[in-house]
N, C-alpha and C positions, 0 to 999 in steps of 0.2 A: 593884670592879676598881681604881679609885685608888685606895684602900687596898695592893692588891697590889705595884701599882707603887711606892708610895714607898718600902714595905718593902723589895723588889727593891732598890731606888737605895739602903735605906741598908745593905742588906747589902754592896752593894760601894763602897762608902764606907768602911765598916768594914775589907772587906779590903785597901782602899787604905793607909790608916792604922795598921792595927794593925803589932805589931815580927815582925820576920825570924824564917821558919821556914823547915824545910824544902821546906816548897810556898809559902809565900807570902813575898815580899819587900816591904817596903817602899816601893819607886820604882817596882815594876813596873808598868805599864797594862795594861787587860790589852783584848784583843781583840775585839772580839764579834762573830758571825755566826748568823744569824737560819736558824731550822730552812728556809723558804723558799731561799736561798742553797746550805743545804746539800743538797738532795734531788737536784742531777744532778751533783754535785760542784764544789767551791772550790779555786779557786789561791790557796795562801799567799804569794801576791806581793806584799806589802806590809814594812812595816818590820820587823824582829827587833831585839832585844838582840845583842848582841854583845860579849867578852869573848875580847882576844887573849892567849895562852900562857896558858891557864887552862882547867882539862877541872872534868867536873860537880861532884865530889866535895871538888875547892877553892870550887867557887862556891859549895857548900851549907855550907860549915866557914864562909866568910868574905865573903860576899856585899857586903858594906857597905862593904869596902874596895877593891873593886873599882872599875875607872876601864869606867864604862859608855859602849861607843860603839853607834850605830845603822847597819845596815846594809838596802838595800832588795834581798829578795831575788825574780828567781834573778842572785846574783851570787857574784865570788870577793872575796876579803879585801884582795885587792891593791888594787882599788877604792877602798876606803878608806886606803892608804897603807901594809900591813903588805908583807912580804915574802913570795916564792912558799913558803916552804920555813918549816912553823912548824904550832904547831897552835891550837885556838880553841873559843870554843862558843856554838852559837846556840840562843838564846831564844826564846820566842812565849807568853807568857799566853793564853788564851783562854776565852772566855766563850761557850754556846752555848745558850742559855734554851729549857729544855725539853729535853734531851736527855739528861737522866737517866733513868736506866731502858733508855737504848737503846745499841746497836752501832754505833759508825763503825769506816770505814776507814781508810786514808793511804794513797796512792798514792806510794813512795818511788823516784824514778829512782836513774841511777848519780853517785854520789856522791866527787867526788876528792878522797883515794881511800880514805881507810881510816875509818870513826867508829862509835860508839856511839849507839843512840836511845833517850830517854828518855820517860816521857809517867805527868806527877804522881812523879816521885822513881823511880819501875819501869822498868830496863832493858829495854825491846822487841827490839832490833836489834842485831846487831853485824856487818859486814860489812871485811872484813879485821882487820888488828890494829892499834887505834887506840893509841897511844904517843906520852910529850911527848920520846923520842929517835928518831933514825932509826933506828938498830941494832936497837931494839924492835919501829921498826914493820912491817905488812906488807899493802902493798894490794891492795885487791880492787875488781871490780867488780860488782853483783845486784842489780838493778830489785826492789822487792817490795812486796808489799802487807801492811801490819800492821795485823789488828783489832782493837779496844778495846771492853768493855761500859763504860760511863759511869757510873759511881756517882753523881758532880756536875754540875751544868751545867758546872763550871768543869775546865779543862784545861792544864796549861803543858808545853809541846814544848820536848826541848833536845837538840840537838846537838852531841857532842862531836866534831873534827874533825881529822885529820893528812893533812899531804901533807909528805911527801918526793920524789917519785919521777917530779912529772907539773909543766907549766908552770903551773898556777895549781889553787888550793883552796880550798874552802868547798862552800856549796851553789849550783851553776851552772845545774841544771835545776828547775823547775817542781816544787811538792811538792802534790798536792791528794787535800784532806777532803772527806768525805761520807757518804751513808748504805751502810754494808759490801754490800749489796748489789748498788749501783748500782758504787762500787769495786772491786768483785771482778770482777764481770762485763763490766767496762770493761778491766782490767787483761787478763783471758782473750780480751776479744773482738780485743783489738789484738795479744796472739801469736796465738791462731787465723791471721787475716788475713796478719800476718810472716808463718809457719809455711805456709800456702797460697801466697804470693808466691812463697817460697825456693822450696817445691817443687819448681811450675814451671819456675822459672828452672835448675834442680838438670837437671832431666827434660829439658829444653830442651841444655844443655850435655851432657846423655850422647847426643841423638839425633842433633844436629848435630857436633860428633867424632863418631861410629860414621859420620857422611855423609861425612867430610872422608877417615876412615880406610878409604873405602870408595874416594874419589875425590879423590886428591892433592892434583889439579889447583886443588880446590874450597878459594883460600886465605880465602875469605867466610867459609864454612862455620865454619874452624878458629876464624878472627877473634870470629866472632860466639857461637860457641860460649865460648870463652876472656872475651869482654864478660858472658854470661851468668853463668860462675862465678866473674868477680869483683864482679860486682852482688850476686850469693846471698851472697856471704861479707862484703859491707858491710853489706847489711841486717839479716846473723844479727849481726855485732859492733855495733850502735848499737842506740838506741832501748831496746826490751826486752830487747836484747843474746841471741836466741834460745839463741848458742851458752851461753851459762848455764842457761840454765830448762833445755836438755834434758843440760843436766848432763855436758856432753865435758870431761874430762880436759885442760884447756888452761889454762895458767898466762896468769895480768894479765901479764905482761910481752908474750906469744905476743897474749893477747887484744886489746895496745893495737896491736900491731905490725900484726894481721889488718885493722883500722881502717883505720891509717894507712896503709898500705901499697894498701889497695883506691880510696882517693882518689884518687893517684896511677893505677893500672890503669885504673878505670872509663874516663876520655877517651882515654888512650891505647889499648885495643880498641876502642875503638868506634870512635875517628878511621879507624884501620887497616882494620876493617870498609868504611867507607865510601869511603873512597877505592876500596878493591877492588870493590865493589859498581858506584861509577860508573865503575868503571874510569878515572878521574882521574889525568893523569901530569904534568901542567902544576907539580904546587905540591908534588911526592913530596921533594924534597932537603930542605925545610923540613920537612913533615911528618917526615923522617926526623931532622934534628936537633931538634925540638923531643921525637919518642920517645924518643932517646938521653938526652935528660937528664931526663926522665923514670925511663928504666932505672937510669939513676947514681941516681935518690933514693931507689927504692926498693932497690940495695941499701945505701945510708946508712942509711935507714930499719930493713933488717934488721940490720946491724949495730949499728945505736949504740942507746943506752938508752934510754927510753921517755922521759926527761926531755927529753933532746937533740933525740929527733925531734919530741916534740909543741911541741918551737919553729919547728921547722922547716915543718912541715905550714904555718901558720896563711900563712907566706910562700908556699908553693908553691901556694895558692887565688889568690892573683894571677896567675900562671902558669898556673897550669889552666883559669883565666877566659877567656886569653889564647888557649891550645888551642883553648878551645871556640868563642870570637869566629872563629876562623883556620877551623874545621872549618865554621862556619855560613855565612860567605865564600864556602867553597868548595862550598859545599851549594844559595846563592842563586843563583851564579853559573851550574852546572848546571841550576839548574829554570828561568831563564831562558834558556841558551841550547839546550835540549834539551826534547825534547817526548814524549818515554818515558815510559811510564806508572810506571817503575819509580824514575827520575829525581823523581818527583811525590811518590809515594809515602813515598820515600826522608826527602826533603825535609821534608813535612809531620811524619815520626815525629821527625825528630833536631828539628825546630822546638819540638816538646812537649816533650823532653827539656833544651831549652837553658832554655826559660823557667824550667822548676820548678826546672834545677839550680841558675839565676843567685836562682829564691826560697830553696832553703835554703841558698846560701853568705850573702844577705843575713839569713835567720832566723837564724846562726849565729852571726853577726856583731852581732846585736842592732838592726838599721836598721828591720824589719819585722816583725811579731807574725801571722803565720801557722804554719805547721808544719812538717816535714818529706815532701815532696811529690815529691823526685824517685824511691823506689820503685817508688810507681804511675807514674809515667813510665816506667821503664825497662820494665817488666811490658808497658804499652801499646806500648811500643816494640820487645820484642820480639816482639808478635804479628803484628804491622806489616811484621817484617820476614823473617818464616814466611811469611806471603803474598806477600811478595814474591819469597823462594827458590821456590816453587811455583808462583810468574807465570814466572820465568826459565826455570823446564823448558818451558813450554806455547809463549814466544816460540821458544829453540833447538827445538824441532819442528815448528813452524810455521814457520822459515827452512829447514830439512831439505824439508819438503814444497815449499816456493818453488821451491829451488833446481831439484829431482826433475823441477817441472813446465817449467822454461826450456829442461831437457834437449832436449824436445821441439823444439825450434825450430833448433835448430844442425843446420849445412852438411850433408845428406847424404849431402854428397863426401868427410867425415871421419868414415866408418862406423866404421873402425878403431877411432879417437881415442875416437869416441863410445860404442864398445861398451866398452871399457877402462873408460872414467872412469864410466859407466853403473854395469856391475858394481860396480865401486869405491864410488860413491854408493849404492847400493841395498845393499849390505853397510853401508855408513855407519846409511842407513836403518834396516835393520831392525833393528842395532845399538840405533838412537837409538828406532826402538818399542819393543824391548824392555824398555829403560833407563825408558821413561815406561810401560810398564806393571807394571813392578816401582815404579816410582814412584808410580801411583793406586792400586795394592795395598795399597803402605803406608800411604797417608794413607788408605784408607778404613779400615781397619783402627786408625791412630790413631783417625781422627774416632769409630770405634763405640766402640772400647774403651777410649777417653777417658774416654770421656762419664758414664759411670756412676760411678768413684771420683771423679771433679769434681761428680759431682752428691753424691754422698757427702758428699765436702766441706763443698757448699755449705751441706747441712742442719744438717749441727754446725757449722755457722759462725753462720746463723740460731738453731738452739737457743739459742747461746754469747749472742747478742745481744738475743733478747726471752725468755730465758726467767729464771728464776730461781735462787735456791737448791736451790729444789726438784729442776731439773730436772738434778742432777748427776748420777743415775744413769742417766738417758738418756743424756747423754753420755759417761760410760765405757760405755752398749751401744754405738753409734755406733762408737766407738773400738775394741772389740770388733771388730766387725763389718765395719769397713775393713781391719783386718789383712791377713785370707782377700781381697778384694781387691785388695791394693799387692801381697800374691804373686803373685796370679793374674796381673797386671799387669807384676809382673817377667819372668816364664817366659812372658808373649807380647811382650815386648822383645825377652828374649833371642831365640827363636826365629825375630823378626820381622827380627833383624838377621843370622842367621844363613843364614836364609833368602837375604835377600837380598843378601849376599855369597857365597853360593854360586853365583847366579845370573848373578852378574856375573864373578869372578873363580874360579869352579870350588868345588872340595871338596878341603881340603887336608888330609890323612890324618900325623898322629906317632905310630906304632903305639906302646904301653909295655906294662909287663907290671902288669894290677891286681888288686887283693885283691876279688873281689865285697863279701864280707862288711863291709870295711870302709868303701867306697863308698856301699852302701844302708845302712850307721848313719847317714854323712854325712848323707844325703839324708831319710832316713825324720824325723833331727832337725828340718827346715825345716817337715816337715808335723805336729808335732803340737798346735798350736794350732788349724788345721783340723778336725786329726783328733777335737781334745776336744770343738768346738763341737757337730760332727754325732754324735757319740757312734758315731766308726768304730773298730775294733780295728786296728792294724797290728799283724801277725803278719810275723815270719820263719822260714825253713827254708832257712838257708845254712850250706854248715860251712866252718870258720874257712881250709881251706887251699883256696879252690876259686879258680885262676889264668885273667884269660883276657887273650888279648896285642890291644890293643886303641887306638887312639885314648881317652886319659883323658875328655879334655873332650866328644869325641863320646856314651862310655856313659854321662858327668853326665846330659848333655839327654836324652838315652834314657828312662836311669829317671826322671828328673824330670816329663816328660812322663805317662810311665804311668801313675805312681802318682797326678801330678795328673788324670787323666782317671779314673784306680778311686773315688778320693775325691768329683769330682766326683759320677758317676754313681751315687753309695749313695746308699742313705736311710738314715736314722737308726737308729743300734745295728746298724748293718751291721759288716762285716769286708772289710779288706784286706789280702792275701798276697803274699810276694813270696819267692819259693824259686830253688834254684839247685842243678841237677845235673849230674854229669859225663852223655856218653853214649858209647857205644861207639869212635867215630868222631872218638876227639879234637877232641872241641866241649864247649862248656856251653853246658845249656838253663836260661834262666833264663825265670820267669813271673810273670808280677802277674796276681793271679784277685783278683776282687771279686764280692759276692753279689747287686750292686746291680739296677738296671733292665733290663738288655741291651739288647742291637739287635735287631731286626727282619730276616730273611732277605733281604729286600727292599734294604735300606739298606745289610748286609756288601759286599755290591758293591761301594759306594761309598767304602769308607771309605780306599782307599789310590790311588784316583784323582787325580791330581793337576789335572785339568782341573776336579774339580766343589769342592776342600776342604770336603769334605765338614761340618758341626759341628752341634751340638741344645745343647739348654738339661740343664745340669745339674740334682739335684734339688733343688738351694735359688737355682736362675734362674741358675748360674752362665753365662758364655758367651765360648767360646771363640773362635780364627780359624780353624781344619781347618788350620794348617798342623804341628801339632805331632807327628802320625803319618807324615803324609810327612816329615818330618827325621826321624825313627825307622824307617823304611823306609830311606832311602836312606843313612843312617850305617849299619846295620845292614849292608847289604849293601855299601855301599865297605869295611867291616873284615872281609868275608870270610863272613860270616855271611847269616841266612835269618828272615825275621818270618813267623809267623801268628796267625790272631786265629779262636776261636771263643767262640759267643755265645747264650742263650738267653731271649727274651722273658721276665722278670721273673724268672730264675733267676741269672743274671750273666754275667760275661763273663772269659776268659781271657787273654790275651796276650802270646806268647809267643815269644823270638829264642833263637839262636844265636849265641855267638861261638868263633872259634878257643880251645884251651886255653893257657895258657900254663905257662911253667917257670919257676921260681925262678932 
């Protein structure tokens, strides 16, 4: 074993000494990181070469005459005294004993903004177009992981680098090596997580609008909704920058501006949330001009170039510090002088929200070496405040009953008076039952049919975390397998929200005149990923000129509903039908048959009951709300038309409307 070692020592002695080649230079040192180091992954936070206005292919013609400076990274170039605007290239020798024979990774963040990656002389990477003009160059942003099989122990990292476009360049974020597996699955398991976050918060913003658009009044609602989809749209632009991996059509200009511009947003909705929540009026003028110029930066922001605003941003984190100090004031102020549980509540989530914002403006700023931690705040803080929209319906009912039971006690010399305001209240009342029982409808109906695509989730999140290489084909089944899910999931939103805004504000009918046939291509396209899994056949039997004068969006949910209830209810290498004919009586009969399980004599009864919503478990566990046949019933018949449904235990089932016919 000494023997080994000294050998070792004078081979890199030798390559210390020996003359200038393409992998080896003369002055280089080179790095070493011991296989232990490397097995949960390495920050290359340490010193690099550095070599300003010079890309790889001059450092390899003339290395010698290079003016070698050192840089400690994750930093930008200005640090050491060059200017924002120029290009460069960094260096890393590295030395990793034993590691021949095997696969690393590299974990590459976003990089401003545009360069080339090399590793031993071999181009790896190229993210935008790296150029020693600006006219040439063109940036980009794309977090990525690059793997390598090791031929040597020995490795030299170089980066060639440009910025034109942005306030400072080099490498600014964190670069780390290790074993390809633990970096792949590190890189996946942190968009998973993003990707679950956005989600929610995505799902969050569509449920709260559909609340506000349901109930004007409700400006919390709009507030919090609006807080929600500008947090989703910060988390997708930083970090893994989500809105890349899933690959949307949005130019680095749009993708810095989405950044910058949600900094801004985040304090400004949530302030606005919470004032309205505590209903706080004491400190609204400030509040209102500190949003106003807010408003002014973000449209600076959208207008001026990405160069401009990213100097600007770094000033308006003072300012934003300053919001958030003013909003905590006024957050303390209320939970001291008020005893509300909602006031408590309120409190505690924006306190969690303040701390991690004040850790990542300090992590950004380079004062503290922790992480990026306000996501999971916001995430907690919107659930925080779900509970607490769903505390405020249960207090406004419980004051409705207060008020219902004092009745009782006034003069009953003021029969009149009291019968009046009686009435009045008891329509108030039963108003406001109504309202909370379309209200526990819905959440129960969230809380069930949440629950299963979150748990979804949560398994390829898990998979993504302790499993392996191996287990990538699990996860595209997983993924598979969620599809049929987020549909299902969709069409009991939709339905959920339809529902109950029918309930509250009636059924609003825009008759038009539609094409059957082209309506079910629409629709029959949504289900054939379904359809391939269960090996269903979708069949039609419409012809091309078959007219019926109808509410559009009404006969969408119609057939959507059907055909998702035929699909459901087959087994496998079944068939579903979906035909349409004129009848006598100027109507069309339109049908969706399926071969699949049927109903039971017993249970047709029930199925268009609106007291029982009727629903059962599909044949591969799917599981509905009951409410997607009564909105087919009752659209059906507000357009003039007539449903029925026959059925027979393991033979299938029919189901079958009329609509008026229409003319061209």
């Amino acid at each position: 074993m000494p023997r080994i070692n000294f050998l070792f020592k004078l081979f890199i002695v030798f390559l210390f000494f020996s003359g200038p080649s393409s992998e080896s230079k003369a002055r280089q040192s080179y790095f070493t990181i011991s296989r232990v180091e490397l097995q949960h992954g390495f920050l290359l936070d340490n010193r690099w070469e550095f070599y300003w206005n010079t890309d790889y292919t001059t450092y390899l013609k003339n290395s010698a005459a290079l003016n070698t400076e050192y840089i400690n990274l994750p930093n930008d170039w200005c640090s050491i005294g060059h200017p924002k605007k120029g290009y460069g290239l960094y260096l890393l020798p590295l030395v990793i004993p034993g590691i021949a024979g095997s696969e690393i990774g590299i974990d590459i963040p976003s990089v401003c903004n545009a360069y080339n990656f090399y590793i031993n002389g071999s181009k790896f990477l190229s993210v935008g177009v790296f150029a020693t003009q600006q006219i040439q160059s063109s940036p980009n942003y794309h977090p990525r992981v690059v793997t390598y099989p090791c031929k040597t122990d020995t490795l030299i990292l170089a980066f060639e680098v440009s910025n034109y476009f942005y306030r400072e360049g080099g490498l600014n974020y964190s670069i780390k090596i290790g074993e390809k597996s633990d970096i792949v699955d590190g890189f996946n398991k942190d968009l998973f997580i993003t990707s679950f976050i956005t989600g929610a918060l995505v799902l969050m913003f569509f449920y709260f609008l559909g609340f506000y658009l349901i109930r004007r009044k409700e400006y919390a609602a709009l507030y919090f909704a609006l807080l929600c989809l500008v947090s989703a749209l910060r988390i997708m632009s930083t970090g893994g920058i989500l809105l890349r991996q899933l690959g949307l059509p949005i130019s680095w200009e749009w993708l810095v501006k989405v950044e910058l511009t949600s900094i801004v947003l985040v304090p400004t909705f949530g302030a606005l949330f919470l004032f309205n929540l505590l209903n706080e009026k004491r400190y609204l003028k400030l509040l209102y001009l500190l949003n106003s110029l807010s408003l002014l930066m973000v449209l600076v922001l959208l207008f001026a170039s990405p160069y401009i605003g990213s100097h600007i941003v770094p000033l308006f984190r003072y300012f934003a510090l300053f919001e958030c100090i003013f909003v905590l004031f006024v957050v303390v102020v209320n939970f001291i002088t008020r005893s509300e549980r909602t006031v408590k509540l309120a409190a505690f989530g924006y306190f969690i929200v303040f701390v991690l914002g004040v850790n990542d403006i300090l992590y950004s700023k380079g004062i503290i070496n922790s992480s990026y931690l306000l996501p999971l705040g916001i995430f907690g803080f919107v659930i925080i405040q779900a509970i607490l929209m769903a505390n405020k319906f249960a207090i406004a009912f419980t004051d409705v009953e207060k008020l219902s039971s004092e009745l009782g006690t006034v003069n009953k010399n003021q029969e009149k008076i009291i019968a009046e305001r009686s009435e009045e209240l008891h329509k108030q009342s039963q108003d406001l039952r109504k309202y909370n029982d379309i209200k526990d409808k819905i959440f129960s109906i969230i809380a069930h049919d949440l629950r299963a695509p979150i748990a979804s989730f949560r398994t390829v999140i898990t998979l993504a975390e302790i499993g392996t290489k191996d287990d990538i084909e699990d996860i595209r089944r997983f993924f598979n397998d969620l599809k049929p899910n987020v549909d299902n999931l969709t069409l009991t939103i939709d339905n959920l929200f339809v529902w109950s805004q029918a309930q509250i504000n009636g059924t609003i009918i825009n008759p038009a005149i539609v094409n059957i046939k082209k309506e079910t291509q629409s629709i029959l396209h949504l289900y054939e990923l379904v359809s391939r899994q269960k090996l269903i056949t979708l069949a039609t039997d419409v012809e091309e000129d078959i007219l019926v004068k109808a509410d559009p969006s009404h006969l969408n949910l119609i057939l959507r509903n059907l055909i998702n209830n035929a699909l459901k209810f087959t087994n496998l290498n079944g068939q579903v039908t979906i035909s349409a004919k004129r009848t006598a009586a100027h109507f069309v009969l339109i049908e969706v048959s399926d071969n699949g399980v049927g109903i039971d004599s017993e249970q047709l009864i029930h199925i268009f009951n609106p007291e029982t919503h009727y629903t059962s478990y599909g044949t591969s566990n799917e599981r509905g709300t009951g409410l997607g046949l009564l909105l087919c019933k009752e659209y059906v018949e507000k357009n003039g038309g007539s449903i029925h449904i026959s059925s027979r235990k393991n033979i299938g089932t029919t189901i079958g409307f009329t609509l008026p016919e229409g003319k061209a």
